[in-house]
C-alpha positions in Angstrom: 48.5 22.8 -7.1 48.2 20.5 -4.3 46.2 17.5 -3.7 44.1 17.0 -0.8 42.8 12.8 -0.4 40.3 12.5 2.4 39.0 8.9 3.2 36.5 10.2 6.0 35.4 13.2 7.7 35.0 13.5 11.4 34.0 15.8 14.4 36.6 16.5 16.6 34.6 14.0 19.1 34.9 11.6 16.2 31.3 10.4 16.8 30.0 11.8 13.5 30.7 14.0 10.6 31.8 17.4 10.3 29.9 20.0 12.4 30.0 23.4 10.0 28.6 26.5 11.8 28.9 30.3 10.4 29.3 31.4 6.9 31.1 28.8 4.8 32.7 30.3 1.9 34.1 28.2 -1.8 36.2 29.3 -4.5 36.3 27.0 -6.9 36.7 27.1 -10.9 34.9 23.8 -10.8 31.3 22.6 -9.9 29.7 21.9 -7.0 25.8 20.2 -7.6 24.0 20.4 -3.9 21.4 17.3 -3.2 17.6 18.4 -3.0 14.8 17.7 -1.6 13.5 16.7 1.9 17.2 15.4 4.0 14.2 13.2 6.0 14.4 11.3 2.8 18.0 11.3 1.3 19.8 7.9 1.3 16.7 6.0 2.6 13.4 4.4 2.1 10.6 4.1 4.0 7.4 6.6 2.7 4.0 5.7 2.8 1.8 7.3 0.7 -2.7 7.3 0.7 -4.7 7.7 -2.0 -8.3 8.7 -2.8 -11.3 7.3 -0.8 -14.5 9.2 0.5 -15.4 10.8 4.0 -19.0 10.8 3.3 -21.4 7.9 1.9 -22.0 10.5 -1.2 -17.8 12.1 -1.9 -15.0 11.1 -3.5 -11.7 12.3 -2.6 -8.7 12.7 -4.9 -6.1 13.5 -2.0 -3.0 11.6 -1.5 -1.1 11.9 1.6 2.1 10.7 3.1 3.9 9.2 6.1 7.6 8.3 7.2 6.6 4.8 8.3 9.4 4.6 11.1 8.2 7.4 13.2 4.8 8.0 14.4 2.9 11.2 13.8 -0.3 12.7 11.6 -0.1 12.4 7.9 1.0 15.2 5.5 -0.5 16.5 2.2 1.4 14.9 -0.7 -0.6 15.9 -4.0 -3.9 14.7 -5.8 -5.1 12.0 -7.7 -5.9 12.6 -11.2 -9.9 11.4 -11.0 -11.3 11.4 -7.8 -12.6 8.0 -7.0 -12.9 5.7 -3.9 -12.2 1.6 -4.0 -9.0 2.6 -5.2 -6.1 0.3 -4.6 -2.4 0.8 -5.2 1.2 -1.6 -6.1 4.1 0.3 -6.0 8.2 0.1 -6.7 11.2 1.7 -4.8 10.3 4.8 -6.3 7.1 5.0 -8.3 3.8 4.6 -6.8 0.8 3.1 -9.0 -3.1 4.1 -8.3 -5.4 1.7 -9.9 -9.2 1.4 -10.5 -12.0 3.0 -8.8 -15.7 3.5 -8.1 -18.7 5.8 -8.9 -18.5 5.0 -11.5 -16.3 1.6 -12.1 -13.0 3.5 -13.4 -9.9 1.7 -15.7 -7.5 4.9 -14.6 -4.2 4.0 -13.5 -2.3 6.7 -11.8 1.4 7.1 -10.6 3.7 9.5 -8.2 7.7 9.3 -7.7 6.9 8.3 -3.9 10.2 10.5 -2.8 8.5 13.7 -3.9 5.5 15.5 -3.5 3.2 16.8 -6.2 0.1 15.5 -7.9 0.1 12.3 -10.0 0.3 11.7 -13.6 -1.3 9.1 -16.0 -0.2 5.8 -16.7 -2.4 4.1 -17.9 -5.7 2.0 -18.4 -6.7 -1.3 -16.8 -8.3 -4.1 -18.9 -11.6 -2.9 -18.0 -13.3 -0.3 -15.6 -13.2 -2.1 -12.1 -13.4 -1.3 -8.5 -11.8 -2.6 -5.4 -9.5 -4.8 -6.2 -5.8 -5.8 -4.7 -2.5 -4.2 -5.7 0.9 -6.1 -4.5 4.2 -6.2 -6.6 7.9 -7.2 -6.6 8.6 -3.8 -7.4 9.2 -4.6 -11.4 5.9 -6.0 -12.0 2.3 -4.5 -10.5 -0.5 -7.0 -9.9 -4.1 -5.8 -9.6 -6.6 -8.7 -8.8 -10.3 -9.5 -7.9 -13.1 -6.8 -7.6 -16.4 -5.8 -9.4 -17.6 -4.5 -12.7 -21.1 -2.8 -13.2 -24.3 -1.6 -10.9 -25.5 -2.5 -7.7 -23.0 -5.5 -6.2 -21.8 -5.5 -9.9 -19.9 -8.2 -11.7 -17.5 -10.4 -9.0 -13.9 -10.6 -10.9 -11.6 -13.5 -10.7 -9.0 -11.2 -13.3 -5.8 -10.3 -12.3 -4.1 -7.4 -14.2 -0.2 -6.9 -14.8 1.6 -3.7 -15.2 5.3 -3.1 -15.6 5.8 -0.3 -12.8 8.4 1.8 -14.6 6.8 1.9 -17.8 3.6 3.6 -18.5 1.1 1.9 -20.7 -1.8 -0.3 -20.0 -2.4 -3.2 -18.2 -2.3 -6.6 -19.2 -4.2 -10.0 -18.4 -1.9 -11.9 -16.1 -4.4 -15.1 -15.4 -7.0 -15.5 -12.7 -8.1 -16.5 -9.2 -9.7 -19.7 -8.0 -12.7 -18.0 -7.2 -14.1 -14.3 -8.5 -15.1 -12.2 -5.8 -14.5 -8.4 -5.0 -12.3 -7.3 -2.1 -9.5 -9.4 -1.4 -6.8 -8.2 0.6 -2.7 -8.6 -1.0 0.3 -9.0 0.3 3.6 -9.6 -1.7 7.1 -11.2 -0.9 9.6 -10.6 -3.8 9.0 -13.4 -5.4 4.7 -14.4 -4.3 1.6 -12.7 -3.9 -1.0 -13.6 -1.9 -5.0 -12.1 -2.2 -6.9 -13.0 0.5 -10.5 -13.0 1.5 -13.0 -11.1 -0.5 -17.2 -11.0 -1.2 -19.9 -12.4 -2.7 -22.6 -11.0 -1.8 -24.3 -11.8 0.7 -21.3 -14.0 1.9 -17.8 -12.9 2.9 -14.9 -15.6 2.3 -11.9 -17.0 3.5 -10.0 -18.1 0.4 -6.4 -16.7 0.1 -4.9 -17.4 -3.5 -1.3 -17.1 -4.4 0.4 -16.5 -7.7 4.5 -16.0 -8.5 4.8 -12.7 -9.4 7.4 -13.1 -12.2 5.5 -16.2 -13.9 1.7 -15.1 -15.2 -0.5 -17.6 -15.0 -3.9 -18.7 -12.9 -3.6 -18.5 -8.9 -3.4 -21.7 -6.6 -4.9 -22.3 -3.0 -2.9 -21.0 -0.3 -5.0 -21.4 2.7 -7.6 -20.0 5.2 -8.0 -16.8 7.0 -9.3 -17.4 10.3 -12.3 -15.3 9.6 -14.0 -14.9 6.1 -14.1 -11.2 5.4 -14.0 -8.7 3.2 -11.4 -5.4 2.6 -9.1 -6.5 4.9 -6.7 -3.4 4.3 -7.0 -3.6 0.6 -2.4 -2.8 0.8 -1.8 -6.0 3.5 1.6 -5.1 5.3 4.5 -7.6 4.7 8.3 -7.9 5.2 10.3 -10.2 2.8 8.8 -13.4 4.9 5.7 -12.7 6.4 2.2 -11.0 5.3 0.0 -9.8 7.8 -3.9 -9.2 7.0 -5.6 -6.5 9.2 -9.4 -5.6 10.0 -12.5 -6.1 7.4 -15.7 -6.8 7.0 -17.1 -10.2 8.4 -21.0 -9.5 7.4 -22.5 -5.9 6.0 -22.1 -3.2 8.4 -20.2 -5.6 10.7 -16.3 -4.5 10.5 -13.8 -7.0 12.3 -10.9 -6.2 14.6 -8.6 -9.4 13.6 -4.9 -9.6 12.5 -4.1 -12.4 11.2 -0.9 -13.5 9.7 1.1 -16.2 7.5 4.3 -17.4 6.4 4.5 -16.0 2.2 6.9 -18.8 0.9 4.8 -21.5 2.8 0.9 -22.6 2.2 -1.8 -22.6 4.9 -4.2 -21.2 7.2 -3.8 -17.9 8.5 -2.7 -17.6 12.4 -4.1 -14.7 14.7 -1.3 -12.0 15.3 -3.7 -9.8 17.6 -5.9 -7.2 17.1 -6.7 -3.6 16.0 -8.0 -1.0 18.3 -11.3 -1.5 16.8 -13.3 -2.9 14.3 -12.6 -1.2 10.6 -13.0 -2.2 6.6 -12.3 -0.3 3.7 -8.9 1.2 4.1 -4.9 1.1 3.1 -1.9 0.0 4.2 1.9 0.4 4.1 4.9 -1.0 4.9 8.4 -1.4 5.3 10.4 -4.1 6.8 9.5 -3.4 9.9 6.1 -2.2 10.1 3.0 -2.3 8.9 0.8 0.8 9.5 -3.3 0.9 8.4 -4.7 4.2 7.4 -8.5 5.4 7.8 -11.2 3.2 7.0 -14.9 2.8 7.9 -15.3 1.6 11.4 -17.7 0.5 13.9 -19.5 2.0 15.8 -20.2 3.2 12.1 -18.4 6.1 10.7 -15.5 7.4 9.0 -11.9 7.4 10.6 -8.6 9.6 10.3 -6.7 6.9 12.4 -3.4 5.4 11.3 -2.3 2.4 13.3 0.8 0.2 12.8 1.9 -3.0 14.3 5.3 -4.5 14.1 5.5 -7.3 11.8 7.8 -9.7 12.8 6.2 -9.7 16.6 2.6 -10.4 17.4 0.0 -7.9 19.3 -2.5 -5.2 18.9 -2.3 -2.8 16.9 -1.5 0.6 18.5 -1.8 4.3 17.3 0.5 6.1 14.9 -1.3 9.3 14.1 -4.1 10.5 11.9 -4.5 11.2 8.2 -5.0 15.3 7.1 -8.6 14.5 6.5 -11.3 11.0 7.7 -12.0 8.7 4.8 -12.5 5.2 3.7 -11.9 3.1 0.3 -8.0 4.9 -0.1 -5.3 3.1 -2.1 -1.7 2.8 -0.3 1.3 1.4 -1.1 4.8 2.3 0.1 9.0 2.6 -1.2 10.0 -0.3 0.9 7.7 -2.8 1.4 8.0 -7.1 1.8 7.9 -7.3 -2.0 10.8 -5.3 -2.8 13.2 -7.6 -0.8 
């Protein structure tokens, strides 16, 4: 028997690997164990993946749908929720993707997916208690849900933040609370801080961004300002490992906001303007990956519901520019993605 060691691989160009055209044939007595799935995916990161929402003022959606964050291009069909509900929001690790919360009425549900595959998700878990729209960040070990509303009408504001452990399914626990309870604050996460910013109190929107280290529980300290108080500013912020960048919201009811703004995570204070979106929208998800940050849906003005994704490029400032559109329009969908700032 001989032995055969190969170090690398070439075609004859020597520009990449082997080119294999025709029938290949193998004899073997031993084992050869092919790779699956999608080859978009293998070796990489880099998914973004949408969850629930509402294209009407009376549905809710269950759908979940995904995108390869460094291309551009429409949205595909990934699976379904297990509840449909809508003020849904979403932390996520490398691989597992986490759907918490939800509305009409308040819901304590925690979902998850593998974010590589496709297929519809699977219980998890429960949330202290039944609450809608809050923010999901994480360092991809821990999940953090915070801030939202309990009960009828403008409900209950929340100043509770939740902790999960992503790869183990169970429920939630109390990780400490915000400097101020309100419902829709935006996140954002570096590996080692998360940031929820903004948020409501009826009849006023707010400017308050709190941060918390992920790692330590424990109550939330000032950060700093947005530049304009608001409301579900892309209830999954985009970040790299540095900088968190808060898109869109609502400014006063029925009044949605075009403004990016962005900061520095490991630093405190006031938010800077990065540019803008193509228009004004609110309630709706985002995802991210190193490089970009890319907004999904949402309720917009001139009032309606919207199928538009948009990214921007993080480390760079400007508007916002388009990416594609989800399968179907919505608003109030949870996102969260395999390779975003808080997973380093």
């Amino acid at each position: 028997m001989s032995d055969i060691k190969v170090n690398n691989i070439q075609s004859l160009s020597g520009t990449n690997g082997p080119e294999i055209s025709g029938t290949v044939e193998m004899n073997s007595t031993g084992a050869m164990s092919l790779p699956r799935g999608d080859t978009a995916y293998r070796g990489g990161r880099g998914r973004g993946v949408f969850g629930g929402g509402r294209a009407s003022d009376s549905s809710l959606m269950n759908n979940i749908d995904y995108i390869t964050i460094s291309t551009t291009g429409d949205s595909k069909d990934f699976g379904d929720l297990t509840v449909a509900r809508r003020r849904v929001t979403a932390a996520s690790s490398s691989t597992r993707g986490v759907f918490a919360g939800g509305y009409n009425p308040d819901k304590d549900n925690i979902d998850y997916v593998t974010i590589s595959s496709t297929g519809n998700a699977f219980d998890f878990g429960n949330l202290v208690a039944a609450t809608r729209t809050m923010g999901g960040l994480s360092d991809g070990v821990r999940g953090l849900f915070g801030s939202g509303s309990i009960g009828p009408g403008n409900g209950v504001y929340q100043d509770r933040i939740d902790k999960i452990t992503i790869a183990t399914k169970g429920n939630a626990s109390n990780f400490g609370n915000l400097t101020v309870a309100r419902d829709g604050a935006a996140p954002v996460a570096s590996p080692t801080r998360g940031v929820l910013a903004g948020g409501y109190i009826v009849p006023s929107r707010i400017n308050v961004m709190d941060f918390v280290t992920i790692a330590t529980e424990g109550n939330a300290e000032d950060f700093g300002d947005l530049s304009v108080a608001r409301a579900s500013a892309g209830w999954s912020g985009g970040a790299n490992t540095t900088r968190g960048v808060f898109a869109g919201g609502y400014q006063n009811p029925g009044s949605a906001v075009d403004v990016i703004d962005y900061i520095t995570i490991a630093s405190k204070g006031d938010a800077i303007d990065f540019g803008n979106m193509t228009q004004g929208f609110g309630t709706f998800g985002g995802a991210s990956n190193s490089i970009r940050a890319v907004w999904c849906g949402g309720y917009g003005q001139p009032a309606n519901y919207y199928a538009n994704l948009e990214y921007i490029t993080i480390a760079t400032l400007g508007n916002a520019a388009s990416f594609g559109d989800l399968t179907s329009a919505r608003a109030s969908g949870g996102a969260c993605s395999d390779s975003h700032g808080g997973l380093g």
